[in-house]
C-alpha positions in Angstrom: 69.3 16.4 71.2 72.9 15.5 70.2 73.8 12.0 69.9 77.5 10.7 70.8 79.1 8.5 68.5 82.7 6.6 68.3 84.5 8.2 65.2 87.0 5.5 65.5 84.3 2.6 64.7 83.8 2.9 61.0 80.8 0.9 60.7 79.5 3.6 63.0 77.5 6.3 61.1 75.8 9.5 61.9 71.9 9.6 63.0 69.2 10.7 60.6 66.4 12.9 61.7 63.6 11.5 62.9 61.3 12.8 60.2 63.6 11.0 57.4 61.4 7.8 57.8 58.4 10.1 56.7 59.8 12.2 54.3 61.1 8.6 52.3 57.6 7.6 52.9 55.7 10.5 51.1 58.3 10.1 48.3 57.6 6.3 47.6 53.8 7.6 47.5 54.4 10.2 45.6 56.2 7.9 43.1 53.6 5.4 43.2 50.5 8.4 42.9 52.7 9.2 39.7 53.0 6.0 38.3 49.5 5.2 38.8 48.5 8.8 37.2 50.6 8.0 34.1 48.9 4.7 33.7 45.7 6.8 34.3 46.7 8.8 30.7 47.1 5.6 29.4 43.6 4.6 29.9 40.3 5.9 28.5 37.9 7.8 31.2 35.2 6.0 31.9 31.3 7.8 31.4 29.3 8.3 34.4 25.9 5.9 34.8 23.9 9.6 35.9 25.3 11.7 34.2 25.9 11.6 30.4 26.3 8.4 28.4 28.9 7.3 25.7 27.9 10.1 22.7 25.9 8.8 19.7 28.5 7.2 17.6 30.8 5.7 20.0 30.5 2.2 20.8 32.1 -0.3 23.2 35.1 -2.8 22.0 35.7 -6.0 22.8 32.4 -7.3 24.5 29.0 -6.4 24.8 27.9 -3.3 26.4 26.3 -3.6 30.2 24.8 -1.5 32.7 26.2 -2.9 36.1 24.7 -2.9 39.2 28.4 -3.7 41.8 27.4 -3.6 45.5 30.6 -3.3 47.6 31.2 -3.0 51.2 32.4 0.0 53.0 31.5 3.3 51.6 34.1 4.0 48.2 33.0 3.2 44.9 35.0 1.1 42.6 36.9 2.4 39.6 35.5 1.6 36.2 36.1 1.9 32.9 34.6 1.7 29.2 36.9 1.6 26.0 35.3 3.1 23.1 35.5 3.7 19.7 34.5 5.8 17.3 32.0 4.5 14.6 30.9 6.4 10.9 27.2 7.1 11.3 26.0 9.6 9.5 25.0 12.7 11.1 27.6 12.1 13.9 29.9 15.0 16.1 32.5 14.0 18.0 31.2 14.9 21.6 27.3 15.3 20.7 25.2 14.1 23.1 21.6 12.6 22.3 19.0 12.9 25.4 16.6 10.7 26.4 14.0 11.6 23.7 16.2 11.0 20.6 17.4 15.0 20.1 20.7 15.4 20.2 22.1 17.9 23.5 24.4 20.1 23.9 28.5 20.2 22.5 30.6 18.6 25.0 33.9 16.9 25.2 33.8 13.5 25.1 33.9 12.9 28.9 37.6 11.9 30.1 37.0 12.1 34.1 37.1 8.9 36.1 35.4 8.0 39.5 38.0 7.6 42.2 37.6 6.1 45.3 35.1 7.9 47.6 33.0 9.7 44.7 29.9 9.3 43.0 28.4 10.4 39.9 26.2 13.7 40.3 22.4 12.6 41.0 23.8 8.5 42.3 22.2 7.2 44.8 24.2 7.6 48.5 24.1 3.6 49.1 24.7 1.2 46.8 22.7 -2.2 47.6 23.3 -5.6 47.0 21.2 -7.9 44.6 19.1 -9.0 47.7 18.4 -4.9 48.2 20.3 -5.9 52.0 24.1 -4.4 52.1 26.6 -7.0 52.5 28.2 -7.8 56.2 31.0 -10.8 55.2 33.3 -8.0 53.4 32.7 -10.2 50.5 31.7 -8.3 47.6 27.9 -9.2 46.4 27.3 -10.8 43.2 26.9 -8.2 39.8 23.5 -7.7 38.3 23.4 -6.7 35.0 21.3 -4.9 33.0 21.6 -5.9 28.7 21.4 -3.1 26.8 19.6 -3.1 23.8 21.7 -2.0 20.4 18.4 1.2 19.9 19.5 2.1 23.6 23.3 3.2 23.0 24.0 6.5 22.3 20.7 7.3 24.6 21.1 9.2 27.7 19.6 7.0 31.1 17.9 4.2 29.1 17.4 2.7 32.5 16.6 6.1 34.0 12.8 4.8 35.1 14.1 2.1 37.0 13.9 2.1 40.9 17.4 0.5 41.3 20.7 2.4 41.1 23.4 1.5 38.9 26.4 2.5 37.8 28.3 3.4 34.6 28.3 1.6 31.2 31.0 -0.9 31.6 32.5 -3.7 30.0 32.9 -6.4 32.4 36.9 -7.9 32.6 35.7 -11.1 35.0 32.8 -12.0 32.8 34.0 -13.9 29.6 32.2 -12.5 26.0 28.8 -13.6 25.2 28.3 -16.8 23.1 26.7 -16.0 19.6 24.7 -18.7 18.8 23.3 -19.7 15.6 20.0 -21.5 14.4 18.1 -22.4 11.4 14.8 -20.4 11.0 11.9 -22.3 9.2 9.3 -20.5 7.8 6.3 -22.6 6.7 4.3 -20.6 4.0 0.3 -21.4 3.2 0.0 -20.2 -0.3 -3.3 -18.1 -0.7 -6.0 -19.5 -3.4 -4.9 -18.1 -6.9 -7.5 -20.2 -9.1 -11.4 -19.8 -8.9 -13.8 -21.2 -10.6 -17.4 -19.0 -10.8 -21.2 -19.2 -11.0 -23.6 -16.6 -11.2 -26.6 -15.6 -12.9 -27.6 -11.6 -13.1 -31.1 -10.1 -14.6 -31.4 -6.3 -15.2 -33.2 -4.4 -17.0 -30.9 -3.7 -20.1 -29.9 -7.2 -21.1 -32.7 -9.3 -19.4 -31.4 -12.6 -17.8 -27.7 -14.1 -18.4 -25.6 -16.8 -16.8 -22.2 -17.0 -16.0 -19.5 -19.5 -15.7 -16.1 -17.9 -15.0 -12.8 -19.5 -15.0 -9.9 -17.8 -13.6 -6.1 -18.3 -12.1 -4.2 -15.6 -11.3 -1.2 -17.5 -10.8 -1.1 -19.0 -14.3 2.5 -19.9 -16.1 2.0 -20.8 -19.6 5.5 -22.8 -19.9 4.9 -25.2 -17.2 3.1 -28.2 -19.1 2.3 -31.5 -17.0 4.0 -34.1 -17.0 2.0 -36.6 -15.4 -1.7 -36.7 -14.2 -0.6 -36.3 -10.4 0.2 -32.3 -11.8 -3.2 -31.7 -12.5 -4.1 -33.4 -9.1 -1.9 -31.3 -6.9 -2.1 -27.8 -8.7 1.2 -27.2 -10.4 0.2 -27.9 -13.7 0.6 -24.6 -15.5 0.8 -22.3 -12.1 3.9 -20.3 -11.0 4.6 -17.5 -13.4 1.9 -14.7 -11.9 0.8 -14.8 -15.3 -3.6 -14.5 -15.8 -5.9 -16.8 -17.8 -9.4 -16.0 -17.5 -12.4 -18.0 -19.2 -15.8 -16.5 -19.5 -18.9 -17.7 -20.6 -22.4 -15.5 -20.1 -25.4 -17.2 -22.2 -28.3 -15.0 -21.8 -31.9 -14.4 -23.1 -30.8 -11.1 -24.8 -27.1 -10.9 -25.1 -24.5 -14.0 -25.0 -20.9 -13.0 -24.8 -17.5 -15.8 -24.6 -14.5 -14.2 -24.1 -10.5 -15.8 -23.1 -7.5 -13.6 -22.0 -3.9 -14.5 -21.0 -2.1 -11.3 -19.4 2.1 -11.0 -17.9 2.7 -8.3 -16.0 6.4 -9.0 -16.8 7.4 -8.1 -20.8 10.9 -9.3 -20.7 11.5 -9.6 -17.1 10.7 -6.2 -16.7 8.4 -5.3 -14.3 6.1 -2.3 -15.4 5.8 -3.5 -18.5 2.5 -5.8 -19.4 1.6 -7.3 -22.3 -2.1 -9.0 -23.0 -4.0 -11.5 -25.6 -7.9 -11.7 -25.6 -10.3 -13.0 -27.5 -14.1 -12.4 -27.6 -17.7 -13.2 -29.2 -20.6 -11.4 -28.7 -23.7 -11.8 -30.1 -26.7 -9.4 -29.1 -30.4 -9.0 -29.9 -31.4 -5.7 -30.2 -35.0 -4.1 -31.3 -33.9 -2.9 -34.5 -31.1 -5.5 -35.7 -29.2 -8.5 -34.6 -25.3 -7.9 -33.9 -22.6 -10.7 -34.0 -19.2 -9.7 -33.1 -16.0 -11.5 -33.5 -13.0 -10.5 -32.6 -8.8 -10.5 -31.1 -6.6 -7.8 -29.8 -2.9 -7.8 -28.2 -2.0 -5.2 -26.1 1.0 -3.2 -24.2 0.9 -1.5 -20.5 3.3 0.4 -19.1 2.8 1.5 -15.2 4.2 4.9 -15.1 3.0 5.5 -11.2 0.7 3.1 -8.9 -2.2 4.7 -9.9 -1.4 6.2 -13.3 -1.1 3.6 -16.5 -0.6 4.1 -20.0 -2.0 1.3 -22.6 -1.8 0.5 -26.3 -3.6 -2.0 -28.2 -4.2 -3.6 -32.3 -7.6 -5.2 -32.8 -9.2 -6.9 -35.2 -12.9 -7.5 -35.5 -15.9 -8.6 -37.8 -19.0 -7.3 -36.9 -22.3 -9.2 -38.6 -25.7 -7.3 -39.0 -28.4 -8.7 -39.7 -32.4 -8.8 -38.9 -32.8 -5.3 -40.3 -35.8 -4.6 -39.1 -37.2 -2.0 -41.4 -35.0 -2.7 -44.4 -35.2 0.1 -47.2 -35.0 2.9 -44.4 -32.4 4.6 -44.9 -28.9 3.7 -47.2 -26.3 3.6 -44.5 -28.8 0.9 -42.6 -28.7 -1.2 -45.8 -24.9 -0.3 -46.2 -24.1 -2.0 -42.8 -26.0 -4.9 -43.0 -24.2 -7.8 -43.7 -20.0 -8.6 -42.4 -18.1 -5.8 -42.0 -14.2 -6.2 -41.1 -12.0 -3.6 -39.6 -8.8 -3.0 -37.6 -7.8 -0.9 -34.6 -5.0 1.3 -33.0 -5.9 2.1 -29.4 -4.3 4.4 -26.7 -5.4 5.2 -23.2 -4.2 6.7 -20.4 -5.7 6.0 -16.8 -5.7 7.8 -13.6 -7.4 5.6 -10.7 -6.8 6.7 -7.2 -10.6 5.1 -6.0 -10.9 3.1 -2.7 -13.0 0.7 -3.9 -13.4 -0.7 -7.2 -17.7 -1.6 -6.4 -18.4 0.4 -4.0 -16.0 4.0 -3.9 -16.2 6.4 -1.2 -13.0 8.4 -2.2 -10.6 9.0 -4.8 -11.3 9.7 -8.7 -11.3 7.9 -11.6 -10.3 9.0 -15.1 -9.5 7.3 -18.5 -9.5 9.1 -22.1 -9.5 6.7 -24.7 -8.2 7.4 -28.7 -8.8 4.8 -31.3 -8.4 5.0 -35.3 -10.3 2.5 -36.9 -9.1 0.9 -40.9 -11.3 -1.6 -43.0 -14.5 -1.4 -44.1 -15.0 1.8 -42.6 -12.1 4.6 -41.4 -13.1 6.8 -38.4 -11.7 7.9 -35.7 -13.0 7.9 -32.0 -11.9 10.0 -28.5 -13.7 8.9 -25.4 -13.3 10.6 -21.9 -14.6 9.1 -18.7 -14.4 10.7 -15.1 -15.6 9.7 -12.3 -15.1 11.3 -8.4 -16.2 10.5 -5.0 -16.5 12.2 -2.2 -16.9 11.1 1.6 -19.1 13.3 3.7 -19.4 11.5 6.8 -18.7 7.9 8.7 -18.8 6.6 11.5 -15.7 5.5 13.6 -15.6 2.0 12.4 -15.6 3.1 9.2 -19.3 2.0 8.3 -22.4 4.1 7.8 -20.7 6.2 5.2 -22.5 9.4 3.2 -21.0 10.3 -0.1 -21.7 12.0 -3.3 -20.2 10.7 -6.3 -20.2 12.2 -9.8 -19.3 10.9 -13.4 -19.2 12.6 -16.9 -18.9 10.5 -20.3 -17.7 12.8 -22.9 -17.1 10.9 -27.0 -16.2 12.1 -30.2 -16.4 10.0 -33.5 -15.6 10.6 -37.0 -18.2 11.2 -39.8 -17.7 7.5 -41.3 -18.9 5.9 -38.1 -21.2 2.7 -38.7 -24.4 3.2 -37.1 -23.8 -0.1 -34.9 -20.7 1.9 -33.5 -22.4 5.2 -32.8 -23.0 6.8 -28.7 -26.6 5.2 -27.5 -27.8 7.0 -24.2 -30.9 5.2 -21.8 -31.0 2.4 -19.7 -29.9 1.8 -16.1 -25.9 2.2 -17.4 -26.2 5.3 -18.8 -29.7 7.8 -18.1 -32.0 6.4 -15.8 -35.4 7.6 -16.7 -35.3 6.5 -20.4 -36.0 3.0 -22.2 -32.3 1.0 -23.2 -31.4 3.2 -26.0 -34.2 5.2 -25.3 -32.5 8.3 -25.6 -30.5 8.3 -28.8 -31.6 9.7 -32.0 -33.4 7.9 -34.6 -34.6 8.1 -37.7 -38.0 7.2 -39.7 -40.2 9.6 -37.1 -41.2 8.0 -33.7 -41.7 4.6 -35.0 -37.8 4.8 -37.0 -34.9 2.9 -36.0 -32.7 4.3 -33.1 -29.7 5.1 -34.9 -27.2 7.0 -32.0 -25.0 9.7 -32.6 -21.4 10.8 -33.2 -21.2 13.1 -30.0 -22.3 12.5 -26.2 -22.6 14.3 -23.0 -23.7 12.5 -20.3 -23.1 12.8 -16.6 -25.0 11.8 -12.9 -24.6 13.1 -9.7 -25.6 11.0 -6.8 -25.7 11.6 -2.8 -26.1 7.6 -1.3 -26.7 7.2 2.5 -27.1 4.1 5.3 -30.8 3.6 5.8 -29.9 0.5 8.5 -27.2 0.3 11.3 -25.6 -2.7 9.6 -25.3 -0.8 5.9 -27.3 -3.5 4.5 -29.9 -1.2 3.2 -28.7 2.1 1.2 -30.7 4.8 -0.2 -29.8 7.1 -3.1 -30.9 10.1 -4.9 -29.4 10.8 -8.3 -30.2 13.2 -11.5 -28.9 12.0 -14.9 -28.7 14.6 -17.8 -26.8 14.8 -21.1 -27.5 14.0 -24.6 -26.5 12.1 -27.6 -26.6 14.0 -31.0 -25.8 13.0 -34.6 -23.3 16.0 -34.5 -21.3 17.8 -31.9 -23.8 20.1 -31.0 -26.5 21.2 -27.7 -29.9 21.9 -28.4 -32.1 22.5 -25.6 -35.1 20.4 -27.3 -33.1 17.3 -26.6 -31.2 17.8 -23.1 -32.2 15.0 -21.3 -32.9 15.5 -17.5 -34.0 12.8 -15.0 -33.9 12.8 -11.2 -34.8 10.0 -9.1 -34.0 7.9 -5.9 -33.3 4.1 -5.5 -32.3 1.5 -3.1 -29.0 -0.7 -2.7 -29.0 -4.2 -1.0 -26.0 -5.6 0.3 -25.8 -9.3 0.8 -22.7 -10.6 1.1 -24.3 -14.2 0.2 -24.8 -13.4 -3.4 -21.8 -11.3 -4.1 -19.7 -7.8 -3.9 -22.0 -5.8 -6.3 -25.3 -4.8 -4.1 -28.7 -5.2 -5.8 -29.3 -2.1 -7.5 -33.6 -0.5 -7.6 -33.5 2.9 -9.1 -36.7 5.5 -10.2 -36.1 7.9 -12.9 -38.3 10.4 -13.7 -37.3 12.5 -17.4 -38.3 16.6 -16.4 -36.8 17.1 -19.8 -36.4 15.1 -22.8 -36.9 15.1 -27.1 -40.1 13.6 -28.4 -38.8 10.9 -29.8 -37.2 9.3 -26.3 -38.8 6.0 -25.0 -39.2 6.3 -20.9 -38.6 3.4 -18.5 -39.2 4.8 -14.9 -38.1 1.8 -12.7 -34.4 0.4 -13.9 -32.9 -2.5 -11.6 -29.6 -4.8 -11.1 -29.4 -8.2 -9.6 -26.7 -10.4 -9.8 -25.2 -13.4 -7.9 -22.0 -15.3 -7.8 -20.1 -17.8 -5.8 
């Protein structure tokens, strides 16, 4: 169709097309689709809610990180969008992904696809409801839920995957305002546990007859922090604080009395494995042959080279009092020790202790080898070696009604100058069951003599102990002790002393941690001189 126009009228121009409307149209969108794709570039992609989350490393900026739950009417899906940045972790690729159970996925891109109008992520639900679980009618979008996010969840693929409401991407919110950090003062009130105890007990056994015992003892001592009024004393802080220990302990007895005070820091100059120790002791003892009074003081040094592995040095000095000889004339070195007899020491240990219990082990080992060189009156030397191992057969789930075997060997070398009140004694519940208190040591002036002991010993004990009752109040045991004690290092088949036996162990918690202790020994082999004690027992209580 040709349309007429008047060339003379110049405000007259010619038609356009009909189509030129539409073609201007498509332009202006294309414009606009452009402009709105650049400003797309501009802008991060955004990481899809079902698919794969923000990579381990990356975190959100500018708020905290929400899953949103954004019910809308009609059937397209908003556009959304998460800024993130890159953070240092260790261990962390750009574009690793770390699944659901903490192993990192597959090498991907980090995602830079957004969800457009009409889409959903792969796997979304098809619907999205509202916060009532009822789609919307007014045209009014529903409220947001949202789902915190905990900081161990980011990085995680789905951390909401087991929930049965759909949600979409990790988003940062632009209509909610930033969370409010809000600070408060946390109290904590602390009980402190009882440090200080004061002790009573009395024990009988068969070596050292009957003894009391009053025990003092604060584990929490500090020796710099005098009183300075009466109300310290009342309200504990008189001379507490420093972790420091003072122990005071007094055991009177019918056969044996011993007093004895030590102060012990774990801390030598502020520094920590370090320890450093002052004790003090008398001892006086009764025994068949001669009385012994010993006095004496030692400071010593620990250093903690593992948990369970310490190392130990030590100067002592004692006087040691015979007297009471009771067959005087005997033998010279009997009449040479009689009387006060002063010396010095220079120790060294080392100890290994790995045991569950100290009472009462059913695992673990214990060793300790022991070197002393003795000056004064008399100049020996002296190597002792003790180990000791357990062994847990069986228990029962609770951890009672436990069967173990346990074995200890006492190995001891000393010099030829050793006094005869410092020589290796064997027999008596401690050492040989089977055999008299010193029973099973050598002696001298026939079997009437004097024991006398020996500069070498051997002595070991195995023993198998089982529950007799349900509640482990009532233990049995059977044992065999064997070794010797000999004036020289030497074995001699005439004087290898064997004893097996059985026994019982009480438990009452009433009367203390040690159980009351009923043994039989019965010597199979022993030298002609050795005095036999078949029953051997151990009873103490303390509170």
């Amino acid at each position: 169709m040709v349309l007429e126009t008047d060339s003379a009228d110049p405000q007259t121009l010619p038609a356009r097309p009909a189509n030129r409307d539409a073609m201007l149209r498509g332009c202006g969108r294309s414009l606009i689709a452009l402009f709105c794709l650049t400003l797309f570039c501009l802008v991060p992609g955004t990481v899809s809610g079902q698919g794969v989350n923000a990579p381990a490393g990356f975190v959100p900026t500018g708020t905290t990180p929400s899953y949103s739950q954004r019910p809308q009417t009609g059937t397209s899906t908003p556009v959304v969008t998460a800024n993130y940045q890159r953070s240092n972790a260790a261990g962390t690729t750009n574009g690793q992904v770390v699944t659901a159970d903490g192993r990192s996925g597959s090498q991907v891109p980090f995602p830079t696809t957004r969800l457009v109008s009409g889409q959903q992520p792969a796997g979304a639900a098809t619907s999205v409801p509202t916060t009532t679980g009822v789609p919307t009618t007014t045209g009014v979008p529903a409220p947001t839920t949202t789902f915190p996010i905990a900081p161990s969840q980011l990085g995680l693929a789905d951390p909401l995957a087991n929930t049965a409401t759909a949600y979409s991407p990790l988003v940062t919110n632009p209509m909610m305002p930033p969370p409010r950090v809000r600070v408060a003062d946390l109290m904590v009130t602390g009980f402190p546990a009882r440090t200080g105890r004061v002790m009573v007990g009395a024990a009988v056994n068969s070596d050292a007859g009957v003894t009391g015992q009053l025990t003092i003892d604060e584990r929490n001592f500090d020796i710099t922090r005098f009183p300075t009024s009466w109300s310290d004393f009342a309200n504990g802080r008189a001379f507490r604080g420093a972790g420091q220990t003072f122990r005071l302990e007094a055991a009177p007895g019918s056969q044996i009395d011993s007093y004895r005070f030590e102060f012990a820091d774990p801390n030598l100059l502020n520094y920590l494995p370090i320890s450093y120790s002052v004790s003090a002791f008398l001892y006086d003892r009764n025994f068949t042959d001669w009385d012994e009074n010993r006095l004496g003081a030692r400071f010593g040094l620990g250093y903690r080279i593992t948990p369970n592995l310490s190392l130990n040095g030590y100067l002592g000095a004692n006087r040691v009092k015979i007297g009471d000889l009771r067959l005087p004339g005997l033998d010279p070195e009997l009449d040479n020790m009689v009387g006060k007899n002063n010396s010095y020491d220079v120790g060294l240990s080392l100890r290994h202790d790995t045991r569950d219990s100290l009472i009462q082990a059913s695992r673990g080992h214990y060793f300790e080898v022991n070197f002393r060189e003795t000056f004064g009156d008399f100049n020996y030397s002296r190597l002792e070696a003790d180990y000791r191992k357990f062994w847990l057969l069986r228990e029962r789930i609770d951890g009672s009604g436990k069967h173990t075997v346990s074995f200890r060997t006492q190995l001891g070398f000393s010099g030829d100058e050793t006094p005869i009140y410092d020589n290796f004694f064997a027999g008596g519940y401690a050492t040989l069951r089977g055999f008299d208190f010193r029973g099973a040591s050598p002696v001298i002036g026939g079997n009437d003599g004097i024991e006398v002991g020996g500069q070498f010993q051997f002595l070991n004990s195995v023993e198998y102990m089982f529950p007799l009752t349900a509640d482990d109040m009532f233990r049995g045991v059977v044992f065999c002790d064997f070794g010797t004690v000999e004036d020289k290092v030497e074995f001699s088949s005439e004087s290898f002393r064997v004893a097996p036996g059985f026994g019982l162990r009480v438990n009452i918690p009433m009367m203390g941690p040690a159980p009351l202790a009923f043994d039989f020994g019965f010597p199979v082999n022993k030298a002609d001189f050795d005095d036999e004690r078949v029953f051997a027992f151990y009873m103490s209580m303390i509170r």
